[in-house]
N, CA, C and O of each residue as an XYZ file, in Angstrom:
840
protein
N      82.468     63.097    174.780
C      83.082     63.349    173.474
C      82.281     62.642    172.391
O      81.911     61.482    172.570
N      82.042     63.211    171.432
C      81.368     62.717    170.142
C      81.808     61.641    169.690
O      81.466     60.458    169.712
N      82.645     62.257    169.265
C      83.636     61.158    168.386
C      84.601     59.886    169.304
O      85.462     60.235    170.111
N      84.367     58.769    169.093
C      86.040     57.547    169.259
C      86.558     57.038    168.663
O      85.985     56.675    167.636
N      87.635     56.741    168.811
C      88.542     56.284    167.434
C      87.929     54.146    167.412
O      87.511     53.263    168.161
N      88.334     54.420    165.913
C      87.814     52.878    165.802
C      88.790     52.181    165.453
O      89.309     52.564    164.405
N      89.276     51.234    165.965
C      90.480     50.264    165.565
C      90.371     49.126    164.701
O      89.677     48.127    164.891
N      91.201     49.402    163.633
C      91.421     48.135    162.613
C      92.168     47.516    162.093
O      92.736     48.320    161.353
N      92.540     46.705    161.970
C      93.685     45.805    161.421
C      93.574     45.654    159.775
O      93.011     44.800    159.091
N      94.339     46.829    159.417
C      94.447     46.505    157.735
C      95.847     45.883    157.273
O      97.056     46.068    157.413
N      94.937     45.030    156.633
C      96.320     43.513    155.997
C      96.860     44.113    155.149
O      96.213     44.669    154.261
N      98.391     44.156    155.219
C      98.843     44.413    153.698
C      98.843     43.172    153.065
O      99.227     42.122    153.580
N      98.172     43.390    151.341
C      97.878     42.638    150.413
C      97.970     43.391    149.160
O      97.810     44.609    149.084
N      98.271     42.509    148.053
C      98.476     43.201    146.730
C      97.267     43.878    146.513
O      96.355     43.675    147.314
N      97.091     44.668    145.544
C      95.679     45.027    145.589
C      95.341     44.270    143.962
O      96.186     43.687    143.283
N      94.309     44.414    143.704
C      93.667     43.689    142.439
C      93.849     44.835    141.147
O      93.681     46.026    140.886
N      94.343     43.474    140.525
C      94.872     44.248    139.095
C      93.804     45.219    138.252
O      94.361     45.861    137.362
N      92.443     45.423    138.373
C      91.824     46.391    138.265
C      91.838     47.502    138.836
O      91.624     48.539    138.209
N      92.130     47.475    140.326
C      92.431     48.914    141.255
C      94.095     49.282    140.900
O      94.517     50.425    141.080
N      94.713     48.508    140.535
C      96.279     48.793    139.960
C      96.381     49.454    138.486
O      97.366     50.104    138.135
N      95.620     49.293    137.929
C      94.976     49.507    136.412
C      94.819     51.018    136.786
O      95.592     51.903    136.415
N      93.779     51.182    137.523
C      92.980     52.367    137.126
C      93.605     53.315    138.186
O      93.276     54.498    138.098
N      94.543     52.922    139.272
C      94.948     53.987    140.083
C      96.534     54.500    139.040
O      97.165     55.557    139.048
N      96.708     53.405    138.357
C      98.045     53.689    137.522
C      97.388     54.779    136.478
O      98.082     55.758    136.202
N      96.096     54.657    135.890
C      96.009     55.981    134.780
C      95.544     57.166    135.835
O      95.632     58.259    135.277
N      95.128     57.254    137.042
C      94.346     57.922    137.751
C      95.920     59.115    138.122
O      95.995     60.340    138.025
N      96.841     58.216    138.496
C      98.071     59.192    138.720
C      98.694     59.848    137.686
O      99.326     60.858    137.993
N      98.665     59.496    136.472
C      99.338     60.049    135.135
C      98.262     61.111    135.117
O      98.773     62.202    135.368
N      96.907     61.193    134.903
C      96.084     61.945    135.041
C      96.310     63.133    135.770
O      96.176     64.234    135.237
N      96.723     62.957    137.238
C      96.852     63.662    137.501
C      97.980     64.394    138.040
O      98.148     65.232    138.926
N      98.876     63.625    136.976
C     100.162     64.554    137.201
C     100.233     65.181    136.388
O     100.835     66.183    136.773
N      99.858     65.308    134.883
C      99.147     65.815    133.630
C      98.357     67.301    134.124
O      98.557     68.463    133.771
N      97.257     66.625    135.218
C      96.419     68.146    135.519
C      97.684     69.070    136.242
O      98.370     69.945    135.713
N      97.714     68.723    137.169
C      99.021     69.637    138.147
C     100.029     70.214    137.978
O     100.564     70.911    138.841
N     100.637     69.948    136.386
C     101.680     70.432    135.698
C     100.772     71.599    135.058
O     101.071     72.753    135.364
N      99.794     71.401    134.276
C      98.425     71.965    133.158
C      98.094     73.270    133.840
O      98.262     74.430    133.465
N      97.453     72.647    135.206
C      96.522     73.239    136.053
C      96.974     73.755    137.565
O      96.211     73.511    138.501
N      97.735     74.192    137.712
C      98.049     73.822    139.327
C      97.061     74.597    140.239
O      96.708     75.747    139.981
N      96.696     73.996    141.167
C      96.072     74.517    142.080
C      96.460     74.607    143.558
O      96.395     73.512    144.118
N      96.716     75.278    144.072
C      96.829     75.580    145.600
C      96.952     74.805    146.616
O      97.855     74.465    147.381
N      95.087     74.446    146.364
C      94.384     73.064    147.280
C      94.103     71.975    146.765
O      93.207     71.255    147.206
N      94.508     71.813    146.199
C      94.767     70.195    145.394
C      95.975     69.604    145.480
O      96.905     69.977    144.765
N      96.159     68.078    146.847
C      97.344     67.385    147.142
C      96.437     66.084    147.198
O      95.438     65.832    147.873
N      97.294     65.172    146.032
C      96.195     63.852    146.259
C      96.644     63.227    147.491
O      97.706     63.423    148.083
N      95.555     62.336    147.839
C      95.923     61.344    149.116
C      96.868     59.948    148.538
O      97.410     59.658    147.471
N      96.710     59.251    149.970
C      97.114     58.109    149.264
C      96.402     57.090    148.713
O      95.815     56.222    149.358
N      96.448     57.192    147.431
C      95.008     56.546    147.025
C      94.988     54.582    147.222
O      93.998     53.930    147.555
N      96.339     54.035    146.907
C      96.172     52.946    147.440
C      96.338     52.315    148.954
O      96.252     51.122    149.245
N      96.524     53.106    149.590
C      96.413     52.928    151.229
C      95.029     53.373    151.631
O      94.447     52.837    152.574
N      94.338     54.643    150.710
C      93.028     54.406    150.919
C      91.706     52.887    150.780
O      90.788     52.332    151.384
N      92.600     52.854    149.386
C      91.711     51.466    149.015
C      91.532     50.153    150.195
O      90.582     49.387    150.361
N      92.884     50.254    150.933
C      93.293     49.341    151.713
C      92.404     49.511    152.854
O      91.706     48.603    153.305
N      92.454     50.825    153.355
C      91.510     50.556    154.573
C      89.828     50.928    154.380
O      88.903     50.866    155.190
N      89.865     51.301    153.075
C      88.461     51.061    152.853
C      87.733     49.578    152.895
O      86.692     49.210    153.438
N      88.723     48.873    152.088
C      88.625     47.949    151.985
C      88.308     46.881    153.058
O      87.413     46.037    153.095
N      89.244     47.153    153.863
C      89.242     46.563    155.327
C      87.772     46.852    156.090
O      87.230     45.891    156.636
N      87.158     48.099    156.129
C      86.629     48.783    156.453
C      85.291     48.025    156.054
O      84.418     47.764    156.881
N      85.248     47.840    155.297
C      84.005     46.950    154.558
C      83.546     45.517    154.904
O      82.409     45.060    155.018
N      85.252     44.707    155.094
C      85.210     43.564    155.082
C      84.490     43.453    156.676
O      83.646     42.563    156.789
N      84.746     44.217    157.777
C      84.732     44.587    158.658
C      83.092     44.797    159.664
O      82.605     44.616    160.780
N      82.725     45.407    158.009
C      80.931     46.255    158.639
C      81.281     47.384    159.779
O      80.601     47.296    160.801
N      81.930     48.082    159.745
C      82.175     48.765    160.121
C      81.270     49.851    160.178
O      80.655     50.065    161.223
N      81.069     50.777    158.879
C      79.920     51.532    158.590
C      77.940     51.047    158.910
O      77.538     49.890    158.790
N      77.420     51.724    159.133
C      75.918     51.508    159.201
C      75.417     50.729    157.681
O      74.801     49.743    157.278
N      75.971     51.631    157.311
C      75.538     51.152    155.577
C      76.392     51.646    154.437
O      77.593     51.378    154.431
N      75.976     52.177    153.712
C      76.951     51.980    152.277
C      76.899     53.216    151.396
O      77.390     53.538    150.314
N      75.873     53.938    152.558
C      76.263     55.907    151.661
C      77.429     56.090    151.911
O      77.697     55.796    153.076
N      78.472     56.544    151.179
C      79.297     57.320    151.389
C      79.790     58.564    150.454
O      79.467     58.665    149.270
N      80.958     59.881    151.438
C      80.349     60.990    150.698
C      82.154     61.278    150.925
O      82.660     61.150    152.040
N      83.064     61.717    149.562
C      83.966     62.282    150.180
C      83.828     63.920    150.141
O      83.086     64.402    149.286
N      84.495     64.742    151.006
C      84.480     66.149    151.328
C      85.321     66.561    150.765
O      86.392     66.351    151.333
N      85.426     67.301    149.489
C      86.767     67.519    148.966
C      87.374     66.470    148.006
O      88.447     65.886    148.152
N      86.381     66.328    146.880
C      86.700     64.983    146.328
C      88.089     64.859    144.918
O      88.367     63.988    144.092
N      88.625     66.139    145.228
C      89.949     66.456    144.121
C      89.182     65.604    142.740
O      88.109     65.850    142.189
N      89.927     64.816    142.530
C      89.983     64.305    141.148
C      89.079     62.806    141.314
O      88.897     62.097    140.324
N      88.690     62.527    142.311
C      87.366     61.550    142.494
C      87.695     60.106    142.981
O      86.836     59.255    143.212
N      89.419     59.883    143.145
C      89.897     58.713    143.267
C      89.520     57.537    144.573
O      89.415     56.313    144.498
N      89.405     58.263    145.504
C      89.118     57.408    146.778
C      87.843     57.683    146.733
O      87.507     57.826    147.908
N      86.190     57.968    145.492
C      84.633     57.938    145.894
C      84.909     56.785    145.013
O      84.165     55.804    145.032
N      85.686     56.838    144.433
C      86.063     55.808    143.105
C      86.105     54.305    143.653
O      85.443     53.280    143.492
N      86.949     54.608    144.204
C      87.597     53.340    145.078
C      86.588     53.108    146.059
O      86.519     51.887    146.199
N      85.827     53.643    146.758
C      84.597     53.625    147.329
C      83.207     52.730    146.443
O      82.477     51.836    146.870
N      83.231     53.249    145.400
C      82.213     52.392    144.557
C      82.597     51.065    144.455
O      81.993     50.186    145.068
N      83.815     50.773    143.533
C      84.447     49.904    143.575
C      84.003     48.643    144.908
O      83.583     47.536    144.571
N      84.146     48.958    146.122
C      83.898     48.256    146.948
C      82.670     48.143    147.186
O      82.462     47.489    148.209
N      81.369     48.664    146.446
C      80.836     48.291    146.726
C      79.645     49.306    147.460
O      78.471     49.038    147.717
N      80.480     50.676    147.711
C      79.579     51.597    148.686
C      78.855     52.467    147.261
O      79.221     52.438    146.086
N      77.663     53.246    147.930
C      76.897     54.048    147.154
C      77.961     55.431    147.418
O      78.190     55.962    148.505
N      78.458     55.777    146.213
C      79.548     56.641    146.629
C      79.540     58.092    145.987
O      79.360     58.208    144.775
N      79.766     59.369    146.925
C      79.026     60.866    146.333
C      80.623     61.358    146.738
O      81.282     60.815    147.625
N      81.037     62.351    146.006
C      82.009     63.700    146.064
C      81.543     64.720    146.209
O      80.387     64.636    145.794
N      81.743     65.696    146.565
C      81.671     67.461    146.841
C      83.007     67.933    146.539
O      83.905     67.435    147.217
N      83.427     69.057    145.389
C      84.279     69.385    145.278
C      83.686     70.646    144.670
O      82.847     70.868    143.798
N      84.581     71.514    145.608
C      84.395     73.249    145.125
C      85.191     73.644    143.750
O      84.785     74.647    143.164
N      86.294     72.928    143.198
C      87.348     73.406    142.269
C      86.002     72.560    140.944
O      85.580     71.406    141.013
N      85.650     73.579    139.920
C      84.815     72.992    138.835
C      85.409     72.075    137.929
O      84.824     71.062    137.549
N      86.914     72.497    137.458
C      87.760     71.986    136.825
C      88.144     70.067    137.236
O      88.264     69.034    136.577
N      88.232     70.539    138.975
C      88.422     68.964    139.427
C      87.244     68.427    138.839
O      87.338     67.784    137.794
N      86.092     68.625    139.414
C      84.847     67.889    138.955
C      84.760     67.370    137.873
O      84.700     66.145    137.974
N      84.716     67.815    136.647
C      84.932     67.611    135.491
C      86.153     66.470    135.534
O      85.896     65.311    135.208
N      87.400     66.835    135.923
C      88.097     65.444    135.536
C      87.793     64.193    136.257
O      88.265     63.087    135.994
N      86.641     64.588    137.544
C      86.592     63.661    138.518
C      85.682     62.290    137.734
O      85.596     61.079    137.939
N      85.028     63.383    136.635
C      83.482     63.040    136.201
C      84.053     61.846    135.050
O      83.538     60.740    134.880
N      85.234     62.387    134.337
C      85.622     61.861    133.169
C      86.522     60.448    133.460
O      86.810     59.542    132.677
N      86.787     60.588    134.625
C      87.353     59.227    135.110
C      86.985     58.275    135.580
O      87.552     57.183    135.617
N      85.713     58.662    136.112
C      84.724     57.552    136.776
C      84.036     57.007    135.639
O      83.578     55.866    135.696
N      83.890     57.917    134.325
C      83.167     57.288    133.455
C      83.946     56.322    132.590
O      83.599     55.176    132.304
N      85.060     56.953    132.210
C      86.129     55.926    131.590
C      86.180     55.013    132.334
O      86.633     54.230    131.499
N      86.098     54.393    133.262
C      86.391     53.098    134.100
C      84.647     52.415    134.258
O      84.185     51.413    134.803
N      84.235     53.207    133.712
C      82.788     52.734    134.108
C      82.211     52.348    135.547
O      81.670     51.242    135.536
N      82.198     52.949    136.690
C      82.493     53.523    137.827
C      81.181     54.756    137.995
O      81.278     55.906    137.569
N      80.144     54.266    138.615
C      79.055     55.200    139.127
C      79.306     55.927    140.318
O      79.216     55.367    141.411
N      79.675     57.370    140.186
C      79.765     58.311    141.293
C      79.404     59.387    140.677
O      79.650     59.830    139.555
N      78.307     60.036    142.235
C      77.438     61.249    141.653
C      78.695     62.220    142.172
O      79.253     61.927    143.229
N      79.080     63.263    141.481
C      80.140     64.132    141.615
C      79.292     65.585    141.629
O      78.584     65.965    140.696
N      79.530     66.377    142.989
C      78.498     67.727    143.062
C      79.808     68.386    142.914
O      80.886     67.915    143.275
N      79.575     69.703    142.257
C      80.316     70.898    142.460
C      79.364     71.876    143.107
O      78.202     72.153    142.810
N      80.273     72.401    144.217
C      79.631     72.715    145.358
C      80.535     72.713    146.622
O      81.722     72.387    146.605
N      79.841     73.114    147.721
C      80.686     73.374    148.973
C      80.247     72.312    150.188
O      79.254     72.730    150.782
N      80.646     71.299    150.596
C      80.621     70.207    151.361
C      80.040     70.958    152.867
O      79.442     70.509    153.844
N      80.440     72.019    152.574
C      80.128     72.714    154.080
C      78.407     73.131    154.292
O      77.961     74.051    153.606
N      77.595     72.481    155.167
C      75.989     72.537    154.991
C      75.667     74.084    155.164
O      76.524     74.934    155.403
N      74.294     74.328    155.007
C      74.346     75.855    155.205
C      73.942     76.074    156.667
O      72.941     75.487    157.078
N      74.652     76.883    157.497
C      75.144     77.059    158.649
C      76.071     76.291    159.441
O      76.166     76.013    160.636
N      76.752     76.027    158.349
C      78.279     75.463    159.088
C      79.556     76.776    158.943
O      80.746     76.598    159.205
N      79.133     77.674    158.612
C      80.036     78.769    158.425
C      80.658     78.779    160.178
O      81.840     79.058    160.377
N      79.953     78.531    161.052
C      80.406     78.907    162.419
C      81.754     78.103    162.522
O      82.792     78.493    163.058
N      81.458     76.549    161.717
C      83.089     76.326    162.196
C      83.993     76.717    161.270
O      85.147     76.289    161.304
N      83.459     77.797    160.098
C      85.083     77.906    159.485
C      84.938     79.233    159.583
O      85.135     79.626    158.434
N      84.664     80.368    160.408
C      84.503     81.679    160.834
C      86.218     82.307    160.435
O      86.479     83.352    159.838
N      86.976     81.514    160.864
C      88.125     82.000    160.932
C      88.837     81.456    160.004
O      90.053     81.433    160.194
N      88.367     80.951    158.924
C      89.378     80.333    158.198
C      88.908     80.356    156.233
O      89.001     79.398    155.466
N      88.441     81.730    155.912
C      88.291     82.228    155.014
C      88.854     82.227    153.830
O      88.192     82.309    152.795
N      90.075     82.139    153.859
C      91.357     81.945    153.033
C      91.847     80.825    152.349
O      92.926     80.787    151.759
N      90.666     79.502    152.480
C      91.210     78.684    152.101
C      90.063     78.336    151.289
O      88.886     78.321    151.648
N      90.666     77.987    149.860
C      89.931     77.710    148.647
C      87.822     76.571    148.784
O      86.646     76.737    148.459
N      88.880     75.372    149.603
C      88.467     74.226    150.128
C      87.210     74.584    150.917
O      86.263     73.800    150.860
N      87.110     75.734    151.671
C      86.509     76.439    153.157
C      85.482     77.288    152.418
O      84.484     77.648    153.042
N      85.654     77.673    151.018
C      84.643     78.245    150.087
C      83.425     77.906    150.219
O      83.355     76.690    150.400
N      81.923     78.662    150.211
C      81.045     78.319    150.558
C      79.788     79.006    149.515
O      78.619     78.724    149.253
N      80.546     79.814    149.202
C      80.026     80.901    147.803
C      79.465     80.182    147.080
O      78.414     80.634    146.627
N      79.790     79.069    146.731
C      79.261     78.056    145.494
C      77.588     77.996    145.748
O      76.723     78.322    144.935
N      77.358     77.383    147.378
C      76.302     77.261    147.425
C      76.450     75.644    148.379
O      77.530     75.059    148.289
N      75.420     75.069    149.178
C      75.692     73.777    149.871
C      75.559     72.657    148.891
O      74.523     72.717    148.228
N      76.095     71.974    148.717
C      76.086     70.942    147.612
C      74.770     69.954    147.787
O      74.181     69.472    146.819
N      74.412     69.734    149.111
C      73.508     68.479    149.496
C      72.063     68.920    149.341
O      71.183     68.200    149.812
N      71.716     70.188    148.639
C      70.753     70.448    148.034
C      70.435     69.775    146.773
O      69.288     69.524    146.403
N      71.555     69.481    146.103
C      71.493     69.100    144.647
C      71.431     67.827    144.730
O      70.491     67.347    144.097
N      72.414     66.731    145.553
C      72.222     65.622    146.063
C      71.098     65.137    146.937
O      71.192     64.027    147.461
N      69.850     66.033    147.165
C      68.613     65.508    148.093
C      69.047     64.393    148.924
O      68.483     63.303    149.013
N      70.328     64.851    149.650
C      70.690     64.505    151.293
C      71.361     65.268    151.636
O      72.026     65.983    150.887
N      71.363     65.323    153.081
C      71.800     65.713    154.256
C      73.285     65.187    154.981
O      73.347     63.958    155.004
N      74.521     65.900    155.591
C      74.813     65.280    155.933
C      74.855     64.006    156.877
O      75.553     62.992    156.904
N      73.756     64.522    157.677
C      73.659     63.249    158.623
C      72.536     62.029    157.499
O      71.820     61.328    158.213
N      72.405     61.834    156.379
C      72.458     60.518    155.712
C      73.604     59.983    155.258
O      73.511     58.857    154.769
N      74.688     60.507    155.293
C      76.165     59.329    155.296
C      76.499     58.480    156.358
O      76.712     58.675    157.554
N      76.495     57.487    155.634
C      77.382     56.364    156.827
C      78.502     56.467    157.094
O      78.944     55.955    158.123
N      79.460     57.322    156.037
C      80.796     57.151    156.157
C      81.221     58.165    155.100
O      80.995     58.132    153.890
N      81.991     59.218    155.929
C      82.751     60.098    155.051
C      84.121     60.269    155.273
O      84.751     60.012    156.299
N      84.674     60.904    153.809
C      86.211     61.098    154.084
C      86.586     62.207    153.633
O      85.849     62.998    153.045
N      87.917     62.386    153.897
C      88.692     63.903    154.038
C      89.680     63.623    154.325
O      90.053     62.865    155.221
N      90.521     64.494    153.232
C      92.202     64.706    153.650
C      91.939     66.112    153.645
O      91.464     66.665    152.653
N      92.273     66.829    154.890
C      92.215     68.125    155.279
C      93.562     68.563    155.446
O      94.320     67.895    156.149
N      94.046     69.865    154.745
C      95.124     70.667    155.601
C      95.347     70.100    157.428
O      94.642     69.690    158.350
N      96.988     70.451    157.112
C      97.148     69.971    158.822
C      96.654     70.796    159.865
O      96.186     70.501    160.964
N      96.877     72.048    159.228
C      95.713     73.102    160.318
C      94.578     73.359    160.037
O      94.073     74.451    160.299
N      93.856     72.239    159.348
C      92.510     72.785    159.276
C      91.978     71.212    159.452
O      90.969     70.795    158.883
N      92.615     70.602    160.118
C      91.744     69.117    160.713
C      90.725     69.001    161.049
O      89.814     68.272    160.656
N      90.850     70.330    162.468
C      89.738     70.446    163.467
C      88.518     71.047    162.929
O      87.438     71.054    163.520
N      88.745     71.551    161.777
C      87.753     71.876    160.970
C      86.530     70.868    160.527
O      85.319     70.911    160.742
N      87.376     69.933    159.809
C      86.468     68.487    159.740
C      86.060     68.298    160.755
O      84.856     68.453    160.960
N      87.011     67.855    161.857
C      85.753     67.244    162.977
C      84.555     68.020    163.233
O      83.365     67.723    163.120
N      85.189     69.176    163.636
C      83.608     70.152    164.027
C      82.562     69.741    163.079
O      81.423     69.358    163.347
N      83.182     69.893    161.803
C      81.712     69.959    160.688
C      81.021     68.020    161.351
O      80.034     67.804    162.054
N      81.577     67.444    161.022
C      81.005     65.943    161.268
C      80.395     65.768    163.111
O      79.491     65.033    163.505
N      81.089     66.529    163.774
C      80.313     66.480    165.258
C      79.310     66.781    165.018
O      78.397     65.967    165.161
N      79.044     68.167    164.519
C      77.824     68.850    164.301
C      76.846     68.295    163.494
O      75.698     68.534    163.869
N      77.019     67.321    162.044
C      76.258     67.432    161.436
C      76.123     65.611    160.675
O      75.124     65.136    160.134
N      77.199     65.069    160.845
C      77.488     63.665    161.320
C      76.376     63.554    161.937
O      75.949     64.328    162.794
N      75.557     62.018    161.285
C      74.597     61.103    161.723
C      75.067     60.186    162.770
O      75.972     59.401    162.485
N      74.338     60.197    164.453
C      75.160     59.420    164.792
C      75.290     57.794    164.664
O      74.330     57.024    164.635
N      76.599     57.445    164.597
C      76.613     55.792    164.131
C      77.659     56.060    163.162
O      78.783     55.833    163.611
N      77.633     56.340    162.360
C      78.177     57.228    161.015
C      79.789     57.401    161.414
O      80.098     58.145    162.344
N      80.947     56.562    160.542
C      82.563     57.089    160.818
C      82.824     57.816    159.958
O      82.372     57.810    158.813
N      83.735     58.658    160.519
C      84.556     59.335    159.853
C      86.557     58.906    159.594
O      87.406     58.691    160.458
N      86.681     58.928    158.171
C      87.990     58.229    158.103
C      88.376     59.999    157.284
O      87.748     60.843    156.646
N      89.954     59.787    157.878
C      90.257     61.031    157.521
C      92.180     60.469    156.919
O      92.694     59.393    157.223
N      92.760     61.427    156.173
C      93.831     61.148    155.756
C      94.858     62.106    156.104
O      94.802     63.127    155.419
N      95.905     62.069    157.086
C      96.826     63.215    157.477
C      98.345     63.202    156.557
O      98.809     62.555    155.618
N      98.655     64.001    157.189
C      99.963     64.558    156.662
C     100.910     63.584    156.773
O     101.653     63.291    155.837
N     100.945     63.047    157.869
C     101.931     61.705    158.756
C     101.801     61.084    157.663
O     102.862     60.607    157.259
N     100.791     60.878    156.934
C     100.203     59.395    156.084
C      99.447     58.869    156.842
O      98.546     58.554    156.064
N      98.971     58.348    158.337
C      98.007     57.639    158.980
C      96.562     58.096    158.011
O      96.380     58.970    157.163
N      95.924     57.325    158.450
C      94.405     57.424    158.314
C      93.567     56.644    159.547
O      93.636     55.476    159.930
N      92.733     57.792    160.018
C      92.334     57.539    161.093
C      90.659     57.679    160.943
O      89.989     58.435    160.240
N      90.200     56.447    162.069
C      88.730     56.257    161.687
C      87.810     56.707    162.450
O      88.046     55.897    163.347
N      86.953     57.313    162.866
C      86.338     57.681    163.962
C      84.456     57.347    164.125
O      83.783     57.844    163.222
N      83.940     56.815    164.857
C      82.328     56.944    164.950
C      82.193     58.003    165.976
O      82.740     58.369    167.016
N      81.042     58.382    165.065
C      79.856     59.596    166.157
C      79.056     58.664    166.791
O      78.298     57.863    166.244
N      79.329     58.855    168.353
C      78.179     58.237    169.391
C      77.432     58.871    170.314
O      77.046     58.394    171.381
N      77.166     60.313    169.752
C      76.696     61.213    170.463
C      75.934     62.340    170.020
O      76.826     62.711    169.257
N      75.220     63.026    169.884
C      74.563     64.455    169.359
C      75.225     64.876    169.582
O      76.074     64.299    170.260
N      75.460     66.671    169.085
C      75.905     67.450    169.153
C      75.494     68.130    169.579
O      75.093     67.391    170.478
N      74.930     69.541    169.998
C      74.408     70.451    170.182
C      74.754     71.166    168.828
O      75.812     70.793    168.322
N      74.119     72.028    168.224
C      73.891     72.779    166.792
C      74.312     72.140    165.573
O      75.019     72.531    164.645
N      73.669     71.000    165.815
C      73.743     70.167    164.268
C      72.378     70.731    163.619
O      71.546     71.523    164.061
N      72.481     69.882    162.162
C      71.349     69.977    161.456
C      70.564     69.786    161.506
O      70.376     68.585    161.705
N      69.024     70.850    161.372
C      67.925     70.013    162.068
C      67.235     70.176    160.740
O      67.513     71.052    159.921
N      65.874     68.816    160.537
C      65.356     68.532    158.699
C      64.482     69.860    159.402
O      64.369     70.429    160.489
N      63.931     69.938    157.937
C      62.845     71.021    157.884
C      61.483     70.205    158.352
O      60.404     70.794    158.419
């Protein structure tokens, strides 16, 4: 198996009155867009339970290093919270509209994250979403985003995703396949868990460089 789960002990602790600051305008924001704007595929995570086990996650060394990329970056809050700590931190988000507010929030906080609009999905990853066409997120039309970003997925150390509950297995496939190995994957479910995983294995039909 590719993937194993990685175990961590995240402390509950207050979080710092700057990440309380900016996750407090980050939610008005975007309860503002969602009333404005509604979209389909747009459900934020939990952004301060993200912080938490990012956080942890760090304190930890957990990751190889300090690329990190979220898949589906809605409104930019957890690449946000990613910088914040410290990681070199990228989004992919297919909705243009998100991007844009993703863009305007990282800058108001003064907060460096490269934000692609674009499709997280590399080109020939269509095989794992063959069957699953219908979903905004699964869009690929845009074009592969990591062209514009001059990387690959397998240069992340650490990516994230809150995926539909039936479209989990979706993520994994894409990260078996194309996941650097060493490289975790933290993902955010429906339950609320967030679960961490390293690649310790190739895949068979991952990405190969030119």
């Amino acid at each position: 198996m590719p993937l194993v789960p990685l175990d961590l002990v995240v402390a509950e602790a207050a979080l710092p009155r700057d990440i309380r600051s900016f996750l407090h305008e980050a939610d008005q924001r975007i309860e503002r867009f969602r009333h404005d704007s509604p979209l389909f595929a747009f459900v934020p995570s939990d952004f301060a339970r993200a912080y938490s086990v990012l956080r942890a996650l760090a304190e930890a060394d957990l990751a190889p290093g300090n690329l990190f990329c979220e898949w589906g970056s809605g409104f930019g809050v957890v690449a946000c919270l990613a910088a914040m700590l410290g990681f070199d931190a990228h989004g992919i988000e297919i909705e243009g509209e998100l991007v844009d507010a993703a863009r305007q929030l990282a800058e108001d906080f003064g907060v460096f994250v490269e934000f692609i609009h674009g499709s997280f999905i590399p080109r020939g990853g269509d095989v794992c979403t063959a069957t699953n066409k219908d979903f905004a997120w699964l869009n690929t039309e845009g074009g592969s985003a990591y062209e514009e970003m001059g990387l690959d997925p397998d240069d992340f150390d650490l990516i994230f995703a809150y995926p539909w509950p039936d479209e989990e297995w979706v993520i994994h496939d894409l990260f078996e396949r194309y996941g650097r190995v060493g490289s975790v994957l933290m993902t955010h479910h429906a339950s609320g868990d967030f679960l961490l995983q390293r690649k310790i294995a190739r895949r068979s039909g991952g990405m190969k460089r030119a």
